[in-house]
matplotlib code that plots the C-alpha trace (Angstrom):
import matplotlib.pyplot as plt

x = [103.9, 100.1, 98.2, 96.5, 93.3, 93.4, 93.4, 90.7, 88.6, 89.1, 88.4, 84.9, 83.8, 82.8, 80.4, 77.3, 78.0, 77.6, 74.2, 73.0, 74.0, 72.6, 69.0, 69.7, 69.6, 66.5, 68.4, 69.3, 72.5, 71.9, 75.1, 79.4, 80.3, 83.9, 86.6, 89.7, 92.4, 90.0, 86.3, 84.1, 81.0, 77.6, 74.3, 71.0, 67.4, 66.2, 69.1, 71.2, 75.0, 76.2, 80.1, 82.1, 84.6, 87.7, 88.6, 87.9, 88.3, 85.5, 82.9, 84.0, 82.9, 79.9, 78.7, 79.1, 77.6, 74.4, 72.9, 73.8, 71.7, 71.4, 74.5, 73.5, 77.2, 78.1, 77.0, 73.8, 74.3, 71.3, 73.3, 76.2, 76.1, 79.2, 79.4, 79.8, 82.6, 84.7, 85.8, 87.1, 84.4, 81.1, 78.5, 77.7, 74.5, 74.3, 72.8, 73.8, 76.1, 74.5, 77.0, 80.7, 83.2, 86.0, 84.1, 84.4, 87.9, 87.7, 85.4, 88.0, 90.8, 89.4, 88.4, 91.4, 93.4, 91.4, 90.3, 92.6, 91.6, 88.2, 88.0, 90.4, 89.7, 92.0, 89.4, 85.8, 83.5, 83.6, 87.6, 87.7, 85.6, 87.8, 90.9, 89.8, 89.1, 92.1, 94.1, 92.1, 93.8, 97.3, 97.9, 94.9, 91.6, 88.6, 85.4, 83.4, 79.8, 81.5, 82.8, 79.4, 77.6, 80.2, 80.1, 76.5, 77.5, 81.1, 79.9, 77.6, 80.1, 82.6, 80.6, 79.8, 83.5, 84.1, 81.4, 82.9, 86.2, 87.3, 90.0, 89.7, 92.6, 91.2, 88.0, 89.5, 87.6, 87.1, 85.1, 82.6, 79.7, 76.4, 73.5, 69.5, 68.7, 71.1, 73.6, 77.4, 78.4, 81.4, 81.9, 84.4, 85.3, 88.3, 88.0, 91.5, 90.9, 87.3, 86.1, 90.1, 91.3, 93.7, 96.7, 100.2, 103.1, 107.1, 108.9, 109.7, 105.7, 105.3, 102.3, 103.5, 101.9, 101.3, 102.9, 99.8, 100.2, 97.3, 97.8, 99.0, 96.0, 95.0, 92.2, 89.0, 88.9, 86.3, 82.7, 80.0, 77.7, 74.4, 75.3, 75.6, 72.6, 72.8, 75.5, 74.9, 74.4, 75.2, 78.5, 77.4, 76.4, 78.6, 80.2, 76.8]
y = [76.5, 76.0, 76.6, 73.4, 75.9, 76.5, 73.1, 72.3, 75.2, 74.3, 70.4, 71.7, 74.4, 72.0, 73.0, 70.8, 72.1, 75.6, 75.0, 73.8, 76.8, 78.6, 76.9, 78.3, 82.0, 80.9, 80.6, 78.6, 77.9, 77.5, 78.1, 78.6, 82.0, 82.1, 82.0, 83.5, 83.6, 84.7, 83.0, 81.8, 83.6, 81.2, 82.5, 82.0, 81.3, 84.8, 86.4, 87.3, 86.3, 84.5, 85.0, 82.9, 85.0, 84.9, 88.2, 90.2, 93.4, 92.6, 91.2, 94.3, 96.7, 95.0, 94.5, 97.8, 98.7, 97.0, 99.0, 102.3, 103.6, 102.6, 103.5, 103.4, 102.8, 100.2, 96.6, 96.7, 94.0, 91.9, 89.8, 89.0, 85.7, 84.1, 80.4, 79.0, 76.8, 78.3, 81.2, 83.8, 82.2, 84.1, 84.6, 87.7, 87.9, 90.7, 92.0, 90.6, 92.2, 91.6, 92.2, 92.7, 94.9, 92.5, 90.0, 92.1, 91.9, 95.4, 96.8, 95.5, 97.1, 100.2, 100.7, 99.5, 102.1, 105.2, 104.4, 106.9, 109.7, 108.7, 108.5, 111.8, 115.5, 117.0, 116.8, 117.7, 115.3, 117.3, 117.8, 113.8, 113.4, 115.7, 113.8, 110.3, 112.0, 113.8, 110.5, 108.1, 105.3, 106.9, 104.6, 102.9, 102.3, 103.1, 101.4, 105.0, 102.6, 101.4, 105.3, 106.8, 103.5, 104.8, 108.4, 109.4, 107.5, 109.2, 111.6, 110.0, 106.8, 109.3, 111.0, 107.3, 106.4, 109.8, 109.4, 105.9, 106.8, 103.6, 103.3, 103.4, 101.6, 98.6, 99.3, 97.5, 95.5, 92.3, 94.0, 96.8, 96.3, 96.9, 96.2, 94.7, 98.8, 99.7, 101.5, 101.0, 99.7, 98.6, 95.4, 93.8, 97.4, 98.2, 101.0, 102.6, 105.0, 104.9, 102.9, 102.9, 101.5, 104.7, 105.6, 103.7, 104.9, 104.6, 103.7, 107.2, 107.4, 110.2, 109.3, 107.7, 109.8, 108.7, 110.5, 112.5, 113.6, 111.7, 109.6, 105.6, 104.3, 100.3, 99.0, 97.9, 94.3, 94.3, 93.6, 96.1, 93.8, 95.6, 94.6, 90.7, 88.4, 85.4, 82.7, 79.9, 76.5, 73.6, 73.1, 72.0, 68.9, 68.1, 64.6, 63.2]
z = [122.9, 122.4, 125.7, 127.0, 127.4, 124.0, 122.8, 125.1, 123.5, 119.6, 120.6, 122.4, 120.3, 117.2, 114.5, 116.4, 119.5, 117.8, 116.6, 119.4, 121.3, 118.7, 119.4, 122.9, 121.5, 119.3, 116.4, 113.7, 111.9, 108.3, 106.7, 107.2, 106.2, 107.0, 110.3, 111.6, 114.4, 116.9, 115.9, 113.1, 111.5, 110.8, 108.9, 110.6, 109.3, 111.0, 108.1, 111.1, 111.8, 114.8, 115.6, 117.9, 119.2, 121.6, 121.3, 124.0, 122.4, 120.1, 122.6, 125.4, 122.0, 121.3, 124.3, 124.7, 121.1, 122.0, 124.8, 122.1, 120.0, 116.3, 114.1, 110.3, 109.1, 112.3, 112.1, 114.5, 117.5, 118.9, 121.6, 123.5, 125.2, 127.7, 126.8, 130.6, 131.5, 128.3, 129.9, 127.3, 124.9, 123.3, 120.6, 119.2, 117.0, 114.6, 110.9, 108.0, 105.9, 102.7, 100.0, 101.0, 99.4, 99.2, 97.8, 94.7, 93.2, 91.1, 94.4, 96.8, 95.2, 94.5, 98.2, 99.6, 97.9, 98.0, 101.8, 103.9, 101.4, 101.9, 105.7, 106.1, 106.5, 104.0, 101.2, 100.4, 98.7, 95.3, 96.1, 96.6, 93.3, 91.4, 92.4, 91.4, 87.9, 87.5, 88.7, 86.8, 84.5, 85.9, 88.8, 89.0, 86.9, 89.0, 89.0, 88.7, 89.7, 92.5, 93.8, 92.7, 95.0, 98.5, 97.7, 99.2, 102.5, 103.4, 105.4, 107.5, 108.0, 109.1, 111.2, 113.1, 113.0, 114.9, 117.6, 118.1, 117.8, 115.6, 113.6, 110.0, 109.1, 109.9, 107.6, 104.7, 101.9, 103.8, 106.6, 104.6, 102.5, 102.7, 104.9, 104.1, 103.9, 101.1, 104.0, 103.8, 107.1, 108.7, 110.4, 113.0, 114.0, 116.2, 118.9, 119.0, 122.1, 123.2, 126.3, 127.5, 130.9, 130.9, 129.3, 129.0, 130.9, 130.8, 133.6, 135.2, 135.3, 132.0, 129.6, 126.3, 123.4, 119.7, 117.1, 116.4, 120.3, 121.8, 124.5, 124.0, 125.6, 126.5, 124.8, 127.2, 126.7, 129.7, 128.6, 129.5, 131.8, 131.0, 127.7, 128.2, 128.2, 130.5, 129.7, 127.8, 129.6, 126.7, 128.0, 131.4, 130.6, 128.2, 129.3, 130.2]

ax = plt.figure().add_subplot(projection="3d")
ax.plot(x, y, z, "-o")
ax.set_aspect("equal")
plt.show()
């Protein structure tokens, strides 16, 4: 059954009353670039993105992301707003992602099968390169432009996905590409263990591990509050 709340939400959150909530954050919505379970994604004039999300995984990270330091390989957020009287309802405004991996079909493939090798330890970059020569045209034709283009950045986006502690199994085509400065960043990221509320537990109390060992933890989905601006009023008025 479909919460009543939900409803609600998906009747209110129209593509007008987007924009105008946009204006609140001194933007403006110039184009639709795409949607999903949880929110929808809209260009601005300024070049940036504004997300509406419901996820509260995502806003708790990027609220959190905000008041950190510059990553060069993670999407760099401007602002996390609350939309008042939609609880469970933000925008998130962040860079551009200029030129997306999976918007490539030869691109998208390629990453999407040689990803775990190149987010793991078990190889060097020269031992990676080697590989995708020796295996080349066996199971799968590589685009060498596009593994040359990703090459220069593995180390440095693993490094970032280390200090963050997200998981790179989510990092597939549809959320990697490139930013304004030529960097290959990673977008919608996932936080597997970082920021955790503790770890879970089975009934007589012992920790449940992963297989790797670590500890089964929940996922924050509280937002950092030094990283929220103030909520957003359009809603207030609304049946005025």
């Amino acid at each position: 059954m479909i919460k009543l709340v939900k409803l609600l939400n998906e009747a209110y959150v129209s593509d007008d009353m987007l924009k105008q909530l946009a204006l609140e954050m001194g933007e403006t919505i110039v184009d639709f670039l795409g949607g999903g379970a949880n929110g929808k994604a809209y260009e601005t004039a300024s070049g940036k993105v504004l997300k509406y999300t419901e996820d509260p995984a995502e806003v708790a990270f990027a609220s959190r992301l905000r008041k950190k330091r510059l990553y060069k390989h993670i999407i760099n957020i401007h602002d996390v707003r609350p939309i008042e009287n939609l609880n469970g309802s933000y925008l998130i405004l962040m860079d551009k992602v200029y030129d997306v991996i999976g918007d490539h079909m030869d691109w998208g493939y390629t990453w999407n099968y040689l990803r775990n090798k190149y987010f793991g330890n078990e190889m060097t970059d020269k031992q990676l390169m080697d590989w995708i020569i020796k295996t080349d045209d066996q199971w799968i034709k590589f685009d060498m432009n596009f593994i040359n283009k990703i090459m220069p950045h593995r180390s440095g986006i693993k490094r970032d996905f280390s200090e963050l502690r997200i998981e790179a199994g989510e990092a597939h085509a549809d959320n990697m590409g490139w930013n304004r400065h030529g960097n290959l960043v990673h977008f919608d990221a996932w936080q597997r263990e970082h920021y955790t509320k503790g770890y879970r537990t089975r009934f007589n109390g012992d920790p449940i591990r992963s297989k790797d060992g670590k500890l089964d933890t929940d996922i924050n989905d509280t937002p950092y509050q030094k990283g929220l601006s103030k909520p957003l009023q359009t809603f207030k008025d609304r049946n005025k």
